[in-house]
Structures are given as structure tokens and as C-alpha cells.
DRENDO-1510 file (C-alpha; in Angstrom, 1 decimal, always signed):
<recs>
REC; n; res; u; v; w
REC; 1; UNK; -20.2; -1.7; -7.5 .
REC; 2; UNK; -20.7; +1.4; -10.1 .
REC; 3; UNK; -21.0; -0.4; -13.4 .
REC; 4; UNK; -22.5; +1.3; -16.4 .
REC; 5; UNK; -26.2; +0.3; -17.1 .
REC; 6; UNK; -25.2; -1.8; -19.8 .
REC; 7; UNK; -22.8; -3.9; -17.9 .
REC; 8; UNK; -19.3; -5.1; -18.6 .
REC; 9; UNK; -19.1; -6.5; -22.3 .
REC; 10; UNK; -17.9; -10.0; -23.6 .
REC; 11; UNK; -14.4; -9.1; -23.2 .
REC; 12; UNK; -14.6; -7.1; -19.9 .
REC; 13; UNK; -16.3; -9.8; -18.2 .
REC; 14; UNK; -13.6; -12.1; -18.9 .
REC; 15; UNK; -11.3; -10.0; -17.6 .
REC; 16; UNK; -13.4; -9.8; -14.5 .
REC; 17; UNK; -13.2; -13.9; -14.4 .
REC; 18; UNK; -9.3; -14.1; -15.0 .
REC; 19; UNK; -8.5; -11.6; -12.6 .
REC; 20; UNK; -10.8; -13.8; -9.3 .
REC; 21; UNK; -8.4; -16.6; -10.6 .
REC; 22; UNK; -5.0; -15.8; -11.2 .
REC; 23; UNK; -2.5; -13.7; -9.5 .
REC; 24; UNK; -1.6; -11.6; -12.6 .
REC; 25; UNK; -3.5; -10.9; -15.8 .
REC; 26; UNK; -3.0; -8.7; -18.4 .
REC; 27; UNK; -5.8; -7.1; -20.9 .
REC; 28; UNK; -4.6; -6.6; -24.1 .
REC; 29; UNK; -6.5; -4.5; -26.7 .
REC; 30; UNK; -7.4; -2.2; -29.2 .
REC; 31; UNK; -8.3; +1.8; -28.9 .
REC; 32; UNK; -11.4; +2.1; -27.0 .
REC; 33; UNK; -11.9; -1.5; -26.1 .
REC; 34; UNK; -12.6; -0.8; -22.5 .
REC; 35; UNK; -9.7; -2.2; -21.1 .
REC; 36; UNK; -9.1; +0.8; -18.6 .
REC; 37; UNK; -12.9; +0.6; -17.5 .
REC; 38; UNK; -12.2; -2.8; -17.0 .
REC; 39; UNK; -9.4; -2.0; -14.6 .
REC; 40; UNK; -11.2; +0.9; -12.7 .
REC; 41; UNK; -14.2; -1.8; -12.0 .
REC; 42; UNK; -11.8; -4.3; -10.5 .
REC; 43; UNK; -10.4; -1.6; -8.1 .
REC; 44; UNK; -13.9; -0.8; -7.0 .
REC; 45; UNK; -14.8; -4.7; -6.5 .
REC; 46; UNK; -11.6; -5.0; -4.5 .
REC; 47; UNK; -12.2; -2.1; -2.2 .
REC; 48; UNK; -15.4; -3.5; -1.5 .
REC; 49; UNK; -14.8; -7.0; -1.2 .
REC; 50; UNK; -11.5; -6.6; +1.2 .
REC; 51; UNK; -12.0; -4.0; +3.9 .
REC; 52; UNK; -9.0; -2.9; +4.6 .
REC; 53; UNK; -7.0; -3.4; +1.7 .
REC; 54; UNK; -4.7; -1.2; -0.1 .
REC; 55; UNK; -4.7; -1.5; -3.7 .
REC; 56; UNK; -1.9; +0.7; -5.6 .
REC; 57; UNK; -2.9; +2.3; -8.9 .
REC; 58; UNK; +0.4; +2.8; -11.1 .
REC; 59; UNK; +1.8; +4.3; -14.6 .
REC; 60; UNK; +5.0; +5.4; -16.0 .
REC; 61; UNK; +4.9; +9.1; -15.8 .
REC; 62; UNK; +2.9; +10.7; -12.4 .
REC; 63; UNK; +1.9; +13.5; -15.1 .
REC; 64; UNK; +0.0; +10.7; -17.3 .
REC; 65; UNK; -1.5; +9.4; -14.1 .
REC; 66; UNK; -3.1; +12.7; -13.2 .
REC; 67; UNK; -4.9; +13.0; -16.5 .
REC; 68; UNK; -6.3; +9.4; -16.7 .
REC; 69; UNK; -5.7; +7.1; -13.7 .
REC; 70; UNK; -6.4; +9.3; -11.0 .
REC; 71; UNK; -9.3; +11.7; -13.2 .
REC; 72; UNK; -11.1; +8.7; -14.3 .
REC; 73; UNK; -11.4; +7.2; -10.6 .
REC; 74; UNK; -12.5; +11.1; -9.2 .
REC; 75; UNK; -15.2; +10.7; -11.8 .
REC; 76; UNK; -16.8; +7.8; -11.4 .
REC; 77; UNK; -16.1; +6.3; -7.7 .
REC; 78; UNK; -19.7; +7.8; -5.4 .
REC; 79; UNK; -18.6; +10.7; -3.8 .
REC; 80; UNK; -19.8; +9.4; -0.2 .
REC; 81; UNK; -17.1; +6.4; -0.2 .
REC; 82; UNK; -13.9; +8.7; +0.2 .
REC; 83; UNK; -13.4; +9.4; +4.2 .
REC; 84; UNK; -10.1; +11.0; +3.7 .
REC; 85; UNK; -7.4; +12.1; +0.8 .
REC; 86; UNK; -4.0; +13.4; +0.8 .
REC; 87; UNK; -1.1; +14.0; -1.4 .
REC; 88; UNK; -3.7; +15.9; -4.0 .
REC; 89; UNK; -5.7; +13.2; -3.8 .
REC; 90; UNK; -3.4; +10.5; -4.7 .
REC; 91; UNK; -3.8; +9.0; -1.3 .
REC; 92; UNK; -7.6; +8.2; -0.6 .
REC; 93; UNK; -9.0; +5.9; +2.2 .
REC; 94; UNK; -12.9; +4.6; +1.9 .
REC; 95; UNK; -15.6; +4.6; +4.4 .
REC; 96; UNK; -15.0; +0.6; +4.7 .
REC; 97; UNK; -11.0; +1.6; +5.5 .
REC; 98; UNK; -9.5; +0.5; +2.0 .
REC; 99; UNK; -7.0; +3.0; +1.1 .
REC; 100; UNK; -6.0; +3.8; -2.6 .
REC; 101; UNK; -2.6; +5.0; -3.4 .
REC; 102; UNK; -1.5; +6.0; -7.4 .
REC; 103; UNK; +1.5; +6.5; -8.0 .
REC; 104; UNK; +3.7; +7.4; -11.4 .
REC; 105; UNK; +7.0; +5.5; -11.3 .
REC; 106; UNK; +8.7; +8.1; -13.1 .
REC; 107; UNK; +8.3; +12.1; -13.6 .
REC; 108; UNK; +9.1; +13.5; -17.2 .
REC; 109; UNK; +10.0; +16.7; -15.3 .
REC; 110; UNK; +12.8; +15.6; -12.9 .
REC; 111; UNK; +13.0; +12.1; -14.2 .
REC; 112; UNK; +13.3; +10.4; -10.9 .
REC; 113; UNK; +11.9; +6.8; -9.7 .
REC; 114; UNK; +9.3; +7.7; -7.4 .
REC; 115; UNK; +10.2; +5.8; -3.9 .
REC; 116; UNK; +7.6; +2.6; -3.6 .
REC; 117; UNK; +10.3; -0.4; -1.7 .
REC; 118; UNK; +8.5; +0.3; +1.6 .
REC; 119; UNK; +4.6; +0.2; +0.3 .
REC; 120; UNK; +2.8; -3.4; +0.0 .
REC; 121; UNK; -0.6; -3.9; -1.1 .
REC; 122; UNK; -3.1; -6.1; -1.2 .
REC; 123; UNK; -4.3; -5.6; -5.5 .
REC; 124; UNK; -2.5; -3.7; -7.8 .
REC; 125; UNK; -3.5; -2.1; -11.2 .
REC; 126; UNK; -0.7; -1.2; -13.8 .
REC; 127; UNK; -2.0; +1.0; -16.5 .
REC; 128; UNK; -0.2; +1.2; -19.9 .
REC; 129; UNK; +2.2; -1.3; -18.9 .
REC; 130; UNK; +3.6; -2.0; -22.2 .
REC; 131; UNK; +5.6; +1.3; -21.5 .
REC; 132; UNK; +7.4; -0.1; -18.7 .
REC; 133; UNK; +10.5; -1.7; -18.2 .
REC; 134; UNK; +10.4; -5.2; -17.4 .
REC; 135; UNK; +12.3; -3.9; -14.1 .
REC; 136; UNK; +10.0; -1.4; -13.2 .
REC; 137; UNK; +7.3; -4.7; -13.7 .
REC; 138; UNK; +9.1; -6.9; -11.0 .
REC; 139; UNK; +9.8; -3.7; -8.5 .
REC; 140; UNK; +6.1; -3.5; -8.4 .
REC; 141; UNK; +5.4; -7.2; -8.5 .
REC; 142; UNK; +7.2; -7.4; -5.3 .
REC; 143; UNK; +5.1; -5.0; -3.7 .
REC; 144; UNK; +1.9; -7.2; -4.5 .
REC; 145; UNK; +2.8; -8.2; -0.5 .
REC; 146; UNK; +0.2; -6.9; +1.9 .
REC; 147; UNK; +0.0; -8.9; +5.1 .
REC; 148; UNK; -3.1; -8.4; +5.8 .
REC; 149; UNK; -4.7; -10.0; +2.7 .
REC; 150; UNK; -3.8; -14.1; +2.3 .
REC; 151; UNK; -2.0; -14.6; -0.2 .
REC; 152; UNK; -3.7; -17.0; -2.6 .
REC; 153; UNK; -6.0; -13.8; -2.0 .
REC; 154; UNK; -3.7; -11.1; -3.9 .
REC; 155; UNK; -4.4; -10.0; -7.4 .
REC; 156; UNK; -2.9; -7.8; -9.8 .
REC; 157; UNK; -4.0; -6.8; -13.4 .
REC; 158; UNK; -2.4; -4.5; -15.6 .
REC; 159; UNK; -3.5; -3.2; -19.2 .
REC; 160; UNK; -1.6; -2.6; -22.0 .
REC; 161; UNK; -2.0; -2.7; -25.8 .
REC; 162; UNK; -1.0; -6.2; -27.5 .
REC; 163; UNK; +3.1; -6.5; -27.1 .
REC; 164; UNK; +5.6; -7.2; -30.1 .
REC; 165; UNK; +6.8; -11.0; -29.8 .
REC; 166; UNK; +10.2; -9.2; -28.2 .
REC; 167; UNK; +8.4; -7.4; -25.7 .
REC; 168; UNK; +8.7; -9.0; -22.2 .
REC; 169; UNK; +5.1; -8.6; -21.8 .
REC; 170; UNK; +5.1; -11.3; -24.8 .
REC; 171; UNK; +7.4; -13.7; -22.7 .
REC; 172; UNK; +5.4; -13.2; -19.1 .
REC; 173; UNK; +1.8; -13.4; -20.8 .
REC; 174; UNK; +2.1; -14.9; -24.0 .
REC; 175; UNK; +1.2; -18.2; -25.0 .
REC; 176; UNK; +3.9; -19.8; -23.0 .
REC; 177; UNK; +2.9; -17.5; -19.7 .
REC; 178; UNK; +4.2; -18.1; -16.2 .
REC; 179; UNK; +2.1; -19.8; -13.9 .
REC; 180; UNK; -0.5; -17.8; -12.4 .
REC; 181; UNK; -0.4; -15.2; -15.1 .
REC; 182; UNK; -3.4; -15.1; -17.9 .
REC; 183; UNK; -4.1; -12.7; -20.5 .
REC; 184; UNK; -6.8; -11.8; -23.0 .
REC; 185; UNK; -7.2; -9.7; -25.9 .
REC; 186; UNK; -10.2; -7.6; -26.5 .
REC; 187; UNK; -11.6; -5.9; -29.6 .
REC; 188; UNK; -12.7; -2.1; -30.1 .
REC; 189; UNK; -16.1; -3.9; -31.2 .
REC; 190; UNK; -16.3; -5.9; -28.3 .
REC; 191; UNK; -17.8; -2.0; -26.9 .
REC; 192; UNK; -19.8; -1.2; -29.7 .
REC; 193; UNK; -22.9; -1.1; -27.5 .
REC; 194; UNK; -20.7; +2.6; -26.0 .
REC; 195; UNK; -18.9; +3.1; -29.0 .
REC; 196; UNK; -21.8; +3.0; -31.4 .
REC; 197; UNK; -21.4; +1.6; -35.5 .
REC; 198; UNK; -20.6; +5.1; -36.6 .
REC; 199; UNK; -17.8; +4.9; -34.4 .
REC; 200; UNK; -16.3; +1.8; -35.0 .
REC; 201; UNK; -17.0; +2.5; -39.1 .
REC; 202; UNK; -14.8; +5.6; -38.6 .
REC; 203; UNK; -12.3; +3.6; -37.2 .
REC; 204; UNK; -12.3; +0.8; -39.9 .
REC; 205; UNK; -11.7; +3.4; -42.9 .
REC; 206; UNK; -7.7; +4.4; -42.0 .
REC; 207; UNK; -7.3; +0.7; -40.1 .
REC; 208; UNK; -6.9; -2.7; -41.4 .
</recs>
């Protein structure tokens, strides 16, 4: 699995650990925490560990998807694992028969709900999900439903940054969370080791 050289940090890694047992967890965190890394990693362990698997990759608008979702997994996934791509490369199946599918629930251009009630899948990130709706949430909980993988097997994750106390994010993942869902919160210095202390001292100046 591609990691960087210096490994998942503190926070990361505990992400990693929630995520092998529970069927939901959320990351919460600051700028620059490596929350999104985190996610991207868990896709990559998942495509490896389940041949076969499809894992769906979603945000709120397809346009914001393009530009970090979808760019960030062209980047870093090895070149020699994609077999096949379609739908400009939102639709990609791996060398081990894993397919990724990302989707945006909504376009800012037409507006529409993009059509996902037939799709199931075996893992399923949520990026930014402190934007959805607590509907759109439990359209794409229900997919969380492929056949193929057992179900005490299926994992989702989403990140998001840390919810108001009226958020619904708050009320699934907060300190009185359903069963089976977890959640941790990571810091922006929890990466200093990428970030660097200039960095984080920029940060610190405007920020309490």
C-alpha cells in the first residue's frame, strides 16, 4: 500500500484502527491534518485486501470531486494498478478486479441528484461530509450493500471538519454515537512531520 515514507501519523493511524473495527467512522479535524490522506490510504488497503470489491468515493458537488477526490487518487495510486477507466475516469477497475466509482451527489451547474439507488459497494468514503444533508448520508449509507463482501466485512469512513453540537454529524458520531459508528479528531500538528514548524507557526498567528 503507497504510504508516504514517513508513515501515517498519531492520528491517521487511529483512523486506520477504527475504520478495521467499526462499520462507520468519521475523522474530524483541522486544516491540513491529513484527514483526506487518511481516507485515500483506506481506499488503497481495501482494493487490495478485497479483490473484487467496489468501493464508492463521494462528495457533494461532482465539480469539487474532480479537483480533489478524483486528482488526488490519479496522483498517487501506481500507474500499473488501473486495467480499465471510463466515465473520465470516474469509473476505474484494478488489475486485482476492484473497481472504484466517484461520484458527486449533486452538480452546481444543473443542480440535480446524481442517480446512485441501483449501485452497492463493498467500502465507501464520504469526503467533506459535514456539507451533506443528513438524507444524502443515509441514501449512501444504504448503498454500503455489496453482496459479494460479508457483511460484518463492510466499512465506511467519511471526513469532515468537527460538526456544531446541532449538526447531525454531532448526533450520529458524537459522544452518544450509534452503535458501530466511531469518530476521532485530529490536530493540524498531529502532521507537523509534512507540515513543518514554520507551517504550523503561520497558522497559530491569525488562529486561537
Amino acid at each position: 500500500m503507497p504510504y508516504p515514507e514517513k508513515g501515517p501519523n498519531h492520528s491517521q493511524y487511529q483512523f486506520h484502527q477504527l475504520v478495521l473495527s467499526n462499520m462507520w467512522t468519521a475523522f474530524f479535524g483541522g486544516v491540513r491534518c491529513g484527514k483526506s490522506r487518511a481516507a485515500l490510504e483506506q481506499v488503497f488497503e481495501f482494493a487490495n485486501r478485497y479483490p473484487g470489491i467496489k468501493i464508492g468515493i463521494f462528495r457533494k458537488d461532482e465539480e469539487d470531486l474532480n479537483d480533489t477526490c478524483l486528482a488526488d487518487f490519479d496522483e498517487h495510486v501506481p500507474k500499473h494498478w488501473i486495467v480499465h477507466q471510463k466515465n473520465k475516469g470516474k469509473a476505474k477497475t484494478l488489475r486485482n478486479g476492484s473497481k472504484i466509482i466517484f461520484k458527486g451527489l449533486y452538480s452546481r451547474n444543473s443542480g440535480r441528484l446524481q442517480k446512485i439507488g441501483s449501485l452497492t459497494f463493498g467500502a465507501i468514503w464520504i469526503e467533506e461530509a459535514d456539507d451533506l444533508d443528513e438524507r444524502d448520508f443515509l441514501l449512501l449509507k444504504a448503498r454500503l450493500s455489496q453482496p459479494e463482501i460479508p457483511a460484518t466485512e463492510r466499512r465506511g469512513w467519511l471526513v469532515a471538519n468537527p460538526p456544531t453540537v446541532a449538526h447531525w454529524l454531532y448526533r450520529l458520531f458524537g459522544p452518544l454515537r450509534q452503535p458501530g459508528h466511531a469518530a476521532l479528531h485530529g490536530k493540524t500538528s498531529d502532521n507537523i512531520a509534512n507540515l513543518g514548524e514554520e507551517y504550523l507557526e503561520d497558522l497559530r498567528r491569525p488562529y486561537s
